[in-house]
C-alpha positions in Angstrom: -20.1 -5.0 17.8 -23.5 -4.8 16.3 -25.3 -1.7 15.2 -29.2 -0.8 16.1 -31.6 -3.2 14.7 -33.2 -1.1 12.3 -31.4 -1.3 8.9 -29.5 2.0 7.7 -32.3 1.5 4.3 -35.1 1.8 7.2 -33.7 5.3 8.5 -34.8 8.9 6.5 -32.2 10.1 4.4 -32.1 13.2 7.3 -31.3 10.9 9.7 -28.9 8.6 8.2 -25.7 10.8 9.5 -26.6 10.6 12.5 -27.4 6.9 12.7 -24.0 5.8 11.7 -22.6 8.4 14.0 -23.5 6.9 16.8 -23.1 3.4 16.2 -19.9 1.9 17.7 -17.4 -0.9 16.8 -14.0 -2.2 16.8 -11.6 0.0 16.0 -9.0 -1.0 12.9 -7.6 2.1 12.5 -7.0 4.0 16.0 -8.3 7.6 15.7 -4.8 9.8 14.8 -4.4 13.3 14.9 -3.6 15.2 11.5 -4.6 18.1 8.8 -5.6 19.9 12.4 -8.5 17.3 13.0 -8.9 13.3 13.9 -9.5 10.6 11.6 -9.9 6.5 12.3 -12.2 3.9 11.0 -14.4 0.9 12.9 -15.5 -2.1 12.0 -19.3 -2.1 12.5 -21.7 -5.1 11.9 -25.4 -4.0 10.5 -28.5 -5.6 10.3 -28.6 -9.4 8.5 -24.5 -10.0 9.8 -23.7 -6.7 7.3 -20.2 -5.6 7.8 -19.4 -2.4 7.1 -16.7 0.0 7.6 -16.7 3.5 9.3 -14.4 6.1 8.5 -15.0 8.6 11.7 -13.5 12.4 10.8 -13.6 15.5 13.4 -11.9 18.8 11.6 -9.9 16.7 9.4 -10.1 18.9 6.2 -7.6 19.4 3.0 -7.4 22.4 1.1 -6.8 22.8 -2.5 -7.3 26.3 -5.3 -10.8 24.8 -5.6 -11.3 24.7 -1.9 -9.1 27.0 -0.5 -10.7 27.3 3.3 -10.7 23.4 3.3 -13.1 20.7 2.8 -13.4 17.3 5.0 -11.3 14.2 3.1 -13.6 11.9 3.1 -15.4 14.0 0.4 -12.6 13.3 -1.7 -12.7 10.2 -1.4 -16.5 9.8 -2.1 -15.3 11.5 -5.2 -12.5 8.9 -6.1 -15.1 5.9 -5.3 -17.4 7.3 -7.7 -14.8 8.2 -10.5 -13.2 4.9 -10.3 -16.9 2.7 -10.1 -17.6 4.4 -13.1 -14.5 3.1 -14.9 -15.4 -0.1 -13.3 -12.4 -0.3 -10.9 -12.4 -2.6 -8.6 -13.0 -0.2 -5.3 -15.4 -0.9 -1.8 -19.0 -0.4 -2.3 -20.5 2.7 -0.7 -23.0 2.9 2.0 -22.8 6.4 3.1 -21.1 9.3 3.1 -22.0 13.1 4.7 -19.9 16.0 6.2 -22.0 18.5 9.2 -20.7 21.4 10.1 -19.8 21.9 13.5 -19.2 24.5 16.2 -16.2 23.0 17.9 -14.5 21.0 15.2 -15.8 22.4 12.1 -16.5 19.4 10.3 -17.8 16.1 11.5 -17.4 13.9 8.4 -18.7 10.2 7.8 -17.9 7.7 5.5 -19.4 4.1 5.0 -18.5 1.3 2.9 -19.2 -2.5 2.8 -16.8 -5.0 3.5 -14.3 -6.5 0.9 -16.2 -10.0 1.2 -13.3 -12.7 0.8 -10.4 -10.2 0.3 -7.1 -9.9 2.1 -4.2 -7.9 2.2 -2.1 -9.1 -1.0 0.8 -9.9 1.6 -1.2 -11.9 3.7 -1.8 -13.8 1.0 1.5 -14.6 -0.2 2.3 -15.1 3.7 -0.6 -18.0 4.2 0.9 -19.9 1.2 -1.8 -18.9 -1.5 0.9 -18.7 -5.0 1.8 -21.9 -4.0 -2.0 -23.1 -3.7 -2.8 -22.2 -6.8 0.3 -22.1 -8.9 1.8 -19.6 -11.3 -0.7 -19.6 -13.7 -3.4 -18.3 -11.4 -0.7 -15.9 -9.9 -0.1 -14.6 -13.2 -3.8 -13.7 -13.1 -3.7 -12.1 -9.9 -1.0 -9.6 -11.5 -3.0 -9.2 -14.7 -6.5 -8.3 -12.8 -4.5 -5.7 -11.0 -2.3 -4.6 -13.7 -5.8 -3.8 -15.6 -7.5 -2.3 -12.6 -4.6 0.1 -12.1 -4.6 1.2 -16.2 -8.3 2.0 -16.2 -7.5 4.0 -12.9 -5.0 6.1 -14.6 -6.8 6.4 -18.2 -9.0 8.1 -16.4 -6.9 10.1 -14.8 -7.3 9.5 -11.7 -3.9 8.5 -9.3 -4.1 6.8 -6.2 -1.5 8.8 -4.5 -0.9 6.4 -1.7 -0.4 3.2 -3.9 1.5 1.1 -1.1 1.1 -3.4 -1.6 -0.7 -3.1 1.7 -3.6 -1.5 -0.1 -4.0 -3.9 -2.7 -6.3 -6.7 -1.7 -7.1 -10.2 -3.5 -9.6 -12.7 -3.9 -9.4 -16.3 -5.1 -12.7 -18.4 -5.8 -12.7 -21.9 -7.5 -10.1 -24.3 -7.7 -7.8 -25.5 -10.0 -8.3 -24.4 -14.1 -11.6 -22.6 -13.0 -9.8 -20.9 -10.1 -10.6 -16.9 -10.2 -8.5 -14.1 -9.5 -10.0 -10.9 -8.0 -7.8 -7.6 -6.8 -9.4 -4.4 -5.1 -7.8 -1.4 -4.5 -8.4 0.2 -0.9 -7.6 3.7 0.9 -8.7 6.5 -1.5 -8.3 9.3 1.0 -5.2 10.6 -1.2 -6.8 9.8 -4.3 -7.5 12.9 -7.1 -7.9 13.4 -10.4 -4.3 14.4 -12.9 -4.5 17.1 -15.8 -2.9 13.6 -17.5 -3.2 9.7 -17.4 0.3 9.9 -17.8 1.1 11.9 -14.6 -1.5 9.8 -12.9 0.4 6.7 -14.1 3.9 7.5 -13.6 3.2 8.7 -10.0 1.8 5.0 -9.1 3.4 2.8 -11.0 7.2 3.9 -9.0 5.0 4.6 -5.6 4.0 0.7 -6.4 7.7 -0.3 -7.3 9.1 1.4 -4.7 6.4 0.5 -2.0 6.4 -3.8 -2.8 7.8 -7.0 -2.5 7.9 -8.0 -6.0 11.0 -9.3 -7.8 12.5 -8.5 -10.9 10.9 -11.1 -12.9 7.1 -10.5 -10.9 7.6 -6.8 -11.8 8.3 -8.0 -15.3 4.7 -9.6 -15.6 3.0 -6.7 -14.0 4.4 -4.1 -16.0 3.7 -6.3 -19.3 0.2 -6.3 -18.2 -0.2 -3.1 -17.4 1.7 -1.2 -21.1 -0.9 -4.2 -22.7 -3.9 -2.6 -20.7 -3.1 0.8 -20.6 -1.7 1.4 -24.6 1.6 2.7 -23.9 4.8 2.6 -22.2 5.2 4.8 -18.7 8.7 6.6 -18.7 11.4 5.4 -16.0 9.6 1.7 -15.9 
Protein backbone atom coordinates (compact mmCIF):
# COMPACT_ATOMS: atom_id res chain seq x y z
CA UNK A 1 0.00 0.00 0.00
CA UNK A 2 1.38 3.35 -0.86
CA UNK A 3 1.87 6.24 1.41
CA UNK A 4 0.65 10.13 0.55
CA UNK A 5 2.33 11.58 -2.32
CA UNK A 6 4.31 14.00 -0.72
CA UNK A 7 7.79 12.64 0.34
CA UNK A 8 8.40 12.21 4.19
CA UNK A 9 11.77 14.96 3.21
CA UNK A 10 8.80 17.44 1.96
CA UNK A 11 6.93 17.31 5.49
CA UNK A 12 8.31 19.89 8.62
CA UNK A 13 10.20 18.14 11.06
CA UNK A 14 6.81 18.83 13.44
CA UNK A 15 4.89 17.03 11.35
CA UNK A 16 6.85 14.19 10.42
CA UNK A 17 5.28 11.87 13.41
CA UNK A 18 2.35 12.34 12.51
CA UNK A 19 2.75 11.67 8.77
CA UNK A 20 4.04 8.22 9.23
CA UNK A 21 1.34 7.67 11.83
CA UNK A 22 -1.18 7.69 9.64
CA UNK A 23 0.05 6.01 6.71
CA UNK A 24 -1.06 2.35 6.39
CA UNK A 25 0.40 -0.86 4.95
CA UNK A 26 0.71 -4.54 5.10
CA UNK A 27 1.24 -5.80 8.18
CA UNK A 28 4.53 -8.28 8.72
CA UNK A 29 4.48 -8.34 12.08
CA UNK A 30 0.73 -8.56 13.51
CA UNK A 31 0.34 -5.97 16.38
CA UNK A 32 0.99 -8.30 19.89
CA UNK A 33 0.30 -7.36 23.24
CA UNK A 34 3.35 -7.02 25.74
CA UNK A 35 5.44 -4.77 28.38
CA UNK A 36 1.60 -3.47 29.07
CA UNK A 37 1.36 -1.84 25.52
CA UNK A 38 1.14 -3.08 21.63
CA UNK A 39 3.81 -3.38 19.23
CA UNK A 40 3.88 -4.54 15.20
CA UNK A 41 5.50 -3.30 12.15
CA UNK A 42 4.07 -2.53 8.33
CA UNK A 43 5.40 -2.60 5.28
CA UNK A 44 4.76 0.87 3.74
CA UNK A 45 5.76 1.97 0.19
CA UNK A 46 6.87 5.96 -0.03
CA UNK A 47 7.22 8.25 -2.69
CA UNK A 48 9.63 7.09 -5.95
CA UNK A 49 8.57 2.92 -5.08
CA UNK A 50 10.48 3.66 -1.46
CA UNK A 51 9.99 0.81 0.90
CA UNK A 52 10.11 1.32 4.22
CA UNK A 53 9.31 -0.25 7.36
CA UNK A 54 7.02 0.89 10.32
CA UNK A 55 7.48 -0.17 13.69
CA UNK A 56 3.93 1.01 15.23
CA UNK A 57 4.20 1.14 19.41
CA UNK A 58 1.07 2.16 21.85
CA UNK A 59 2.35 1.94 25.79
CA UNK A 60 4.94 -0.48 25.00
CA UNK A 61 7.76 0.86 27.39
CA UNK A 62 10.84 -0.95 29.19
CA UNK A 63 12.21 0.23 32.26
CA UNK A 64 15.72 0.18 33.43
CA UNK A 65 17.86 2.17 36.79
CA UNK A 66 18.34 4.90 34.17
CA UNK A 67 14.69 4.94 33.31
CA UNK A 68 12.98 3.62 36.10
CA UNK A 69 9.15 4.83 35.19
CA UNK A 70 9.74 3.37 31.66
CA UNK A 71 10.61 4.68 28.28
CA UNK A 72 9.04 3.37 24.76
CA UNK A 73 11.52 0.49 23.02
CA UNK A 74 11.85 1.82 20.08
CA UNK A 75 14.10 4.52 21.68
CA UNK A 76 16.41 1.84 22.44
CA UNK A 77 16.61 0.71 19.46
CA UNK A 78 17.25 4.15 17.79
CA UNK A 79 20.00 4.01 20.24
CA UNK A 80 21.45 0.50 19.03
CA UNK A 81 21.12 1.77 15.24
CA UNK A 82 23.13 4.56 15.90
CA UNK A 83 25.81 2.77 18.19
CA UNK A 84 26.28 0.06 15.77
CA UNK A 85 26.29 2.67 12.32
CA UNK A 86 28.97 4.26 14.01
CA UNK A 87 31.00 1.06 14.25
CA UNK A 88 29.98 0.46 10.75
CA UNK A 89 27.73 -2.55 11.36
CA UNK A 90 25.88 -3.65 9.00
CA UNK A 91 22.18 -2.51 10.45
CA UNK A 92 18.79 -0.94 8.38
CA UNK A 93 19.01 2.68 7.54
CA UNK A 94 16.87 5.04 9.55
CA UNK A 95 14.14 7.18 8.34
CA UNK A 96 12.46 8.16 11.49
CA UNK A 97 12.00 7.70 14.82
CA UNK A 98 9.81 9.80 17.72
CA UNK A 99 7.87 8.78 20.89
CA UNK A 100 4.46 11.38 21.92
CA UNK A 101 3.09 11.22 24.90
CA UNK A 102 -0.35 10.19 25.30
CA UNK A 103 -3.41 10.40 27.50
CA UNK A 104 -4.69 6.92 27.00
CA UNK A 105 -1.64 4.84 26.25
CA UNK A 106 1.13 6.91 27.50
CA UNK A 107 3.36 6.54 24.77
CA UNK A 108 2.75 6.41 21.04
CA UNK A 109 6.18 5.50 19.70
CA UNK A 110 7.35 5.36 15.91
CA UNK A 111 10.08 3.89 14.20
CA UNK A 112 11.08 4.01 10.38
CA UNK A 113 13.66 2.33 8.55
CA UNK A 114 14.43 1.49 4.79
CA UNK A 115 14.21 -1.72 3.34
CA UNK A 116 17.13 -4.28 3.36
CA UNK A 117 17.31 -3.91 -0.60
CA UNK A 118 18.32 -7.53 -1.89
CA UNK A 119 18.51 -9.22 1.55
CA UNK A 120 16.78 -12.29 2.87
CA UNK A 121 16.43 -14.29 5.75
CA UNK A 122 19.87 -16.34 5.93
CA UNK A 123 17.52 -19.56 6.03
CA UNK A 124 15.70 -18.63 3.10
CA UNK A 125 18.66 -18.58 1.47
CA UNK A 126 20.15 -21.78 2.26
CA UNK A 127 16.44 -23.11 1.51
CA UNK A 128 16.31 -21.53 -2.30
CA UNK A 129 19.66 -23.34 -3.06
CA UNK A 130 22.00 -20.20 -2.82
CA UNK A 131 25.50 -22.31 -1.08
CA UNK A 132 25.13 -24.42 -3.78
CA UNK A 133 24.85 -21.39 -6.41
CA UNK A 134 27.77 -20.01 -5.40
CA UNK A 135 29.91 -22.64 -3.84
CA UNK A 136 31.87 -22.86 -0.63
CA UNK A 137 34.23 -20.29 -1.25
CA UNK A 138 31.61 -17.58 -1.41
CA UNK A 139 29.79 -19.35 1.57
CA UNK A 140 32.91 -19.02 3.44
CA UNK A 141 32.53 -15.32 2.87
CA UNK A 142 29.05 -15.11 3.83
CA UNK A 143 30.33 -16.48 7.40
CA UNK A 144 33.34 -14.19 7.46
CA UNK A 145 31.15 -10.81 6.62
CA UNK A 146 29.00 -11.92 9.53
CA UNK A 147 31.62 -13.16 11.79
CA UNK A 148 33.16 -9.48 11.43
CA UNK A 149 29.94 -7.63 11.72
CA UNK A 150 29.08 -9.47 14.95
CA UNK A 151 33.03 -8.63 16.54
CA UNK A 152 32.73 -4.91 15.86
CA UNK A 153 29.19 -5.29 17.49
CA UNK A 154 30.59 -6.59 20.61
CA UNK A 155 33.96 -4.51 20.69
CA UNK A 156 31.83 -1.99 21.18
CA UNK A 157 30.04 -3.37 23.62
CA UNK A 158 27.01 -3.50 22.41
CA UNK A 159 25.01 -7.27 22.49
CA UNK A 160 22.21 -7.98 20.37
CA UNK A 161 20.27 -9.78 23.03
CA UNK A 162 17.98 -11.52 20.67
CA UNK A 163 20.67 -13.04 18.21
CA UNK A 164 18.37 -15.84 16.66
CA UNK A 165 19.59 -17.11 12.50
CA UNK A 166 16.25 -15.65 11.59
CA UNK A 167 17.58 -12.22 12.15
CA UNK A 168 20.52 -12.44 10.21
CA UNK A 169 20.00 -11.52 6.61
CA UNK A 170 22.28 -11.92 3.40
CA UNK A 171 23.04 -10.49 0.18
CA UNK A 172 24.87 -11.95 -2.86
CA UNK A 173 25.81 -9.59 -5.91
CA UNK A 174 28.01 -10.75 -8.87
CA UNK A 175 28.76 -14.03 -10.01
CA UNK A 176 31.33 -16.42 -9.92
CA UNK A 177 35.18 -15.11 -8.50
CA UNK A 178 33.63 -11.49 -8.33
CA UNK A 179 30.57 -12.76 -6.50
CA UNK A 180 29.98 -10.55 -3.06
CA UNK A 181 28.82 -11.51 0.13
CA UNK A 182 26.74 -9.10 2.27
CA UNK A 183 25.13 -9.94 6.00
CA UNK A 184 22.84 -7.46 8.02
CA UNK A 185 21.81 -7.82 11.22
CA UNK A 186 17.91 -7.01 11.96
CA UNK A 187 15.61 -6.63 15.27
CA UNK A 188 17.41 -4.33 17.70
CA UNK A 189 14.51 -3.94 20.03
CA UNK A 190 16.60 -6.00 22.74
CA UNK A 191 19.76 -4.57 21.83
CA UNK A 192 21.89 -2.47 24.75
CA UNK A 193 25.12 -1.62 25.52
CA UNK A 194 27.47 -4.29 28.25
CA UNK A 195 29.87 -2.84 31.07
CA UNK A 196 32.24 -5.43 28.67
CA UNK A 197 32.74 -6.63 25.01
CA UNK A 198 33.25 -9.75 26.57
CA UNK A 199 29.78 -10.04 28.29
CA UNK A 200 28.41 -8.61 25.13
CA UNK A 201 30.20 -11.38 23.21
CA UNK A 202 29.62 -14.36 25.24
CA UNK A 203 25.87 -13.65 25.50
CA UNK A 204 25.56 -13.79 21.44
CA UNK A 205 27.88 -15.91 20.38
CA UNK A 206 25.88 -19.23 22.57
CA UNK A 207 22.32 -17.23 21.84
CA UNK A 208 23.76 -17.77 18.02
CA UNK A 209 24.92 -21.44 18.63
CA UNK A 210 22.11 -22.36 20.42
CA UNK A 211 19.46 -20.44 18.10
CA UNK A 212 21.01 -21.96 14.34
CA UNK A 213 21.30 -24.56 11.94
CA UNK A 214 24.88 -24.61 11.54
CA UNK A 215 27.07 -27.76 11.85
CA UNK A 216 29.98 -28.58 13.58
CA UNK A 217 32.35 -27.91 10.91
CA UNK A 218 30.20 -24.37 9.62
CA UNK A 219 30.46 -23.32 13.33
CA UNK A 220 34.12 -24.06 13.01
CA UNK A 221 34.57 -21.41 10.22
CA UNK A 222 32.40 -18.88 11.94
CA UNK A 223 34.04 -18.94 15.15
CA UNK A 224 37.58 -18.86 13.42
CA UNK A 225 36.42 -15.74 11.89
CA UNK A 226 35.02 -14.22 14.46
CA UNK A 227 38.49 -14.91 17.50
CA UNK A 228 40.48 -13.46 13.96
CA UNK A 229 38.06 -10.35 14.02
CA UNK A 230 37.39 -9.78 17.35
CA UNK A 231 41.34 -10.48 19.03
CA UNK A 232 40.50 -13.07 21.41
CA UNK A 233 39.00 -16.20 22.36
CA UNK A 234 35.14 -16.07 23.99
CA UNK A 235 34.97 -18.64 26.93
CA UNK A 236 32.68 -21.83 26.49
CA UNK A 237 33.12 -21.58 22.51
Amino acid sequence: MAVGQASEMEVAPEDRFNYFWNQRGEWVEEPNVRRGGESGVQRIRAPHDRLLYAKRQTGHIYRSWLHPFGRPTVLRELDALNGLRLLNVRVPELVFCGAQRDPVHQWRALLVTAALDGFVEIEDWYASGGRERYGEALHERVLQDLAENLARMHKGRWQHSCLYIKHVFVRVTGEGDAARAEVALLDLEKCRQRLTRQQAASHDMKQLRRHSSWGSADWAKLIYFYKKAFGSSIKGL
